[in-house]
N, C-alpha and C positions, 0 to 999 in steps of 0.2 A: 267419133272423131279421134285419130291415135294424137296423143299428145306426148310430148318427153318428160312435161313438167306437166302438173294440176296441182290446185291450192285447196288445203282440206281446212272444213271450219269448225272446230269445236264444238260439242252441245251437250247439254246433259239432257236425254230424251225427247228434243224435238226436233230434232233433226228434219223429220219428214215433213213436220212443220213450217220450218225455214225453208225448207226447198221447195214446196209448195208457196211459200209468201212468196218468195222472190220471181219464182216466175210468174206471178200476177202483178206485180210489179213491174218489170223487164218486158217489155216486147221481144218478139224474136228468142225466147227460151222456151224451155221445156224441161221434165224430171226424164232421166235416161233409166234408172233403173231404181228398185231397194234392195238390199241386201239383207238378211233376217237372222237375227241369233242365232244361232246353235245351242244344245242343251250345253254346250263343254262353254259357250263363252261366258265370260269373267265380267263383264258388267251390262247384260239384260237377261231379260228372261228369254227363254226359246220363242220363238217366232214372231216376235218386235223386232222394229228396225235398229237392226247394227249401223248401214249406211243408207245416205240417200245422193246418187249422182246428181248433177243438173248441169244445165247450160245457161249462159246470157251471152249472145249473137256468138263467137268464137270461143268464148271464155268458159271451161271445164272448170266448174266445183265439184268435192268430195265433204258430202256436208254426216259428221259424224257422231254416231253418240257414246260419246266415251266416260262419261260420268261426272259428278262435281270437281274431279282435281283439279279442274284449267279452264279458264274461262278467256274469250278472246277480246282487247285491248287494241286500244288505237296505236301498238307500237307498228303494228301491222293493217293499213289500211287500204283501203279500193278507190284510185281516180274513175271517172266513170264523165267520157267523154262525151260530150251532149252536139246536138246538131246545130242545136239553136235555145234562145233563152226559155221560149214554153216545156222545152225536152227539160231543161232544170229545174224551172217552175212543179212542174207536176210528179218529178221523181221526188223532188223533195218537199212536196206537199204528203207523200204516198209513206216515203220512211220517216218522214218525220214522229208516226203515228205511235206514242209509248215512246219515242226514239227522246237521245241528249243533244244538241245543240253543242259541237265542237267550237265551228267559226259562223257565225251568221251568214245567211245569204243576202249577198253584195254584192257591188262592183269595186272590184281591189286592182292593184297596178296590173298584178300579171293576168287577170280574167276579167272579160266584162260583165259575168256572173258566175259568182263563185260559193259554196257553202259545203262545208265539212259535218257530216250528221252521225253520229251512233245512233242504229237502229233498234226497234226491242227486242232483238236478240243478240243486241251488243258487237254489231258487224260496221263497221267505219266506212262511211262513203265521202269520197271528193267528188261532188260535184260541179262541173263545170264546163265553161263554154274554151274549147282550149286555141292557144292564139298562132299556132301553126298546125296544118292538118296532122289529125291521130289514124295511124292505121290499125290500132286497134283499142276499142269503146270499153274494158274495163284491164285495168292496170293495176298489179299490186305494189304498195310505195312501205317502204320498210324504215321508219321513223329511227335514227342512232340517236339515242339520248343516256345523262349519268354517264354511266362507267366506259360507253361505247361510242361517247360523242365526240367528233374527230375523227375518226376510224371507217367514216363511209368510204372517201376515197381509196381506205386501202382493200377496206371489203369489197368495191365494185371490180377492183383489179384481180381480187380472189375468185369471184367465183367466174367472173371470164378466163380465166386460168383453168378454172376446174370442168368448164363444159366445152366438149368439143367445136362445138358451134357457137362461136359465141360473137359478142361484139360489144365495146363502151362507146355507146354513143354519143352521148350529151352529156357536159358540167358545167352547171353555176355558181359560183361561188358567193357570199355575204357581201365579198370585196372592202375596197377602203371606207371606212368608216362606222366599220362593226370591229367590236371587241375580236373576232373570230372572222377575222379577211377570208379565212385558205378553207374555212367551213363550208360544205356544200347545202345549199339550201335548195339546188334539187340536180340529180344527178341518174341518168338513164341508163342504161344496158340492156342487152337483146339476149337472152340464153335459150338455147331448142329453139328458136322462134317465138321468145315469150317473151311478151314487153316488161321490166322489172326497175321501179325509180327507187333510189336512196333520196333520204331528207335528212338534216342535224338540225339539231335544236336545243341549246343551253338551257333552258329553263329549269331550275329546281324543283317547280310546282305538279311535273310529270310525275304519276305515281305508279305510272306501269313501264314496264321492261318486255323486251321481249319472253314469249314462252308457248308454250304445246296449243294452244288458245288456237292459234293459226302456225299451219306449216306447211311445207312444201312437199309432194309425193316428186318422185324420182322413177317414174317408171323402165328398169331394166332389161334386157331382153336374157342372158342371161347368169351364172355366178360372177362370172368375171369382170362384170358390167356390176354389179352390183357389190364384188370386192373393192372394186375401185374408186367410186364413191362413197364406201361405208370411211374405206381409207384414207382419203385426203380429207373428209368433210369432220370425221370425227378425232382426227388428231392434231398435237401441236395446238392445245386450249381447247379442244371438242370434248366433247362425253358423249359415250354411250349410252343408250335407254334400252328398253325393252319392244321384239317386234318390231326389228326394223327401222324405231327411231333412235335419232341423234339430234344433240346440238351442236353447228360449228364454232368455232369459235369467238365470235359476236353475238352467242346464244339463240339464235335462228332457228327453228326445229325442222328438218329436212326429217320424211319418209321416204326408206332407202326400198324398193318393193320390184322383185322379179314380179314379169307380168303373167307366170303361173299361179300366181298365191293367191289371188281372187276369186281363179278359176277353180281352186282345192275348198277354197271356204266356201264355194259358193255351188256345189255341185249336187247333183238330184240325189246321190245317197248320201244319206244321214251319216249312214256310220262315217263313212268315209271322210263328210265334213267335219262334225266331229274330232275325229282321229287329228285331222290338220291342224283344227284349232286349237288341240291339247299340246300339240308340237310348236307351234308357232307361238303361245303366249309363252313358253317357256324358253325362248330365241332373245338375243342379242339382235346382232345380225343375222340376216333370215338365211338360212341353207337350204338350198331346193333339195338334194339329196337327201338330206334328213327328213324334209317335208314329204317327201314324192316316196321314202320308206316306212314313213309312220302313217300314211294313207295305205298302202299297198299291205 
């Protein structure tokens, strides 16, 4: 399925693992492909899994094994819209398993069953029964807290700015009689076609921030598509990374990826992949012409 956006999850070597649990978990998924080291990459051995794609019903993962630097955090989590209460009952009987207990499963004002789970592999699920129809069953919800709380409404105005297609759909604010009236306590937007909620939350007891743990791919068709996002996402409070990645400015890790570059790491000669992969870890932002002459 072509997507504009997909959401990649962090791992240090289980990736294949994770992808595999979740679709025994998930009805309606499946593992789309693996991806296998090369002897040129930087964190496995040749022919272990660098990646593992998957699906849950529309919703494309990029599940990765990038090594111990980052591990992924409930600054970034998964609503995961249920049919009915047995559909929560039994997701969250299944991740519960090894899994932390965010918020209990209950009936709270906005759900009539609702619970917040860290899985054991450290992946955040909202489960819930949700109170107006969802047209699509997993939702990634991007928690502003510390230094970036406050800052939802202006991030949700950003990145509908920044994608062509876009749209702000839904805000709820704390309203009168919270310390933080104008604070959004849940806040929607649609970008490519991809359901995407902000949340704020004051609390000082949050120990995590956002970071590379979870991010966002950008799939471009091509340089100039991928100029253009490397450029507005990583400047004006962005930073650059390596290969592609950035953080925007509210620290969000966005992978900025021409949709050649897969196709270079992942092709039947060795050399050749290789070659890309010695080009590519040594990239900023990724350039296909450097890439597509250090294959050739």
């Amino acid at each position: 399925m072509n997507k504009k956006i997909t959401t990649c999850l962090w791992f240090n070597g289980q990736a294949a693992d994770a992808a595999e649990f979740y679709t025994k978990v998930f009805k309606n998924s499946g593992i789309r492909g693996i991806m296998r080291n090369t002897k040129s990459s930087p964190v496995g051995a040749e022919g272990t899994a660098l990646t593992a794609s998957f699906f849950i019903e529309d919703f494309e993962f990029l599940a990765l094994n990038g090594g111990p630097n980052f591990k992924p955090n409930p600054s970034v989590s998964f609503f995961v819209h249920c049919a009915n209460e047995s559909e929560v009952n039994i997701l969250w009987e299944k991740l519960s398993e090894g899994g932390k207990v965010m918020m209990p499963l209950d009936k709270y004002p906005f759900s009539e069953r609702y619970g917040w789970i860290e899985d054991q592999f450290g992946i955040s699920w909202q489960l819930m029964l949700p109170t107006r129809a969802a047209d699509q069953k997993i939702v990634p919800c991007m928690l502003f807290v510390h230094e970036v709380f406050g800052k939802a409404k202006e991030a949700l105005d950003f990145y509908v700015s920044v994608f062509r297609n876009a749209s702000l759909d839904f805000i709820s604010t704390y309203g009168d009689g919270s310390p933080y009236p104008d604070a959004i306590n849940y806040g929607e937007c649609t970008l490519e076609g991809e359901k995407f909620v902000v949340m704020e939350n004051d609390s000082k007891q949050h120990e995590f921030h956002f970071n590379e743990g979870i991010s966002f791919i950008i799939h471009c068709d091509d340089q100039d598509e991928v100029d253009y996002y490397w450029n507005i996402l990583s400047t004006n409070g962005g930073q650059e990374s390596q290969c592609g990645w950035l953080k925007d400015r509210y620290g969000v890790s966005w992978q900025v990826t021409p949709d050649i570059l897969p196709k270079l790491l992942s092709q039947k000669d060795q050399q050749k992949a290789d070659r890309a992969m010695r080009a590519m870890i040594q990239m900023k932002k990724i350039d296909i012409a450097a890439l597509e002459n250090a294959v050739a």
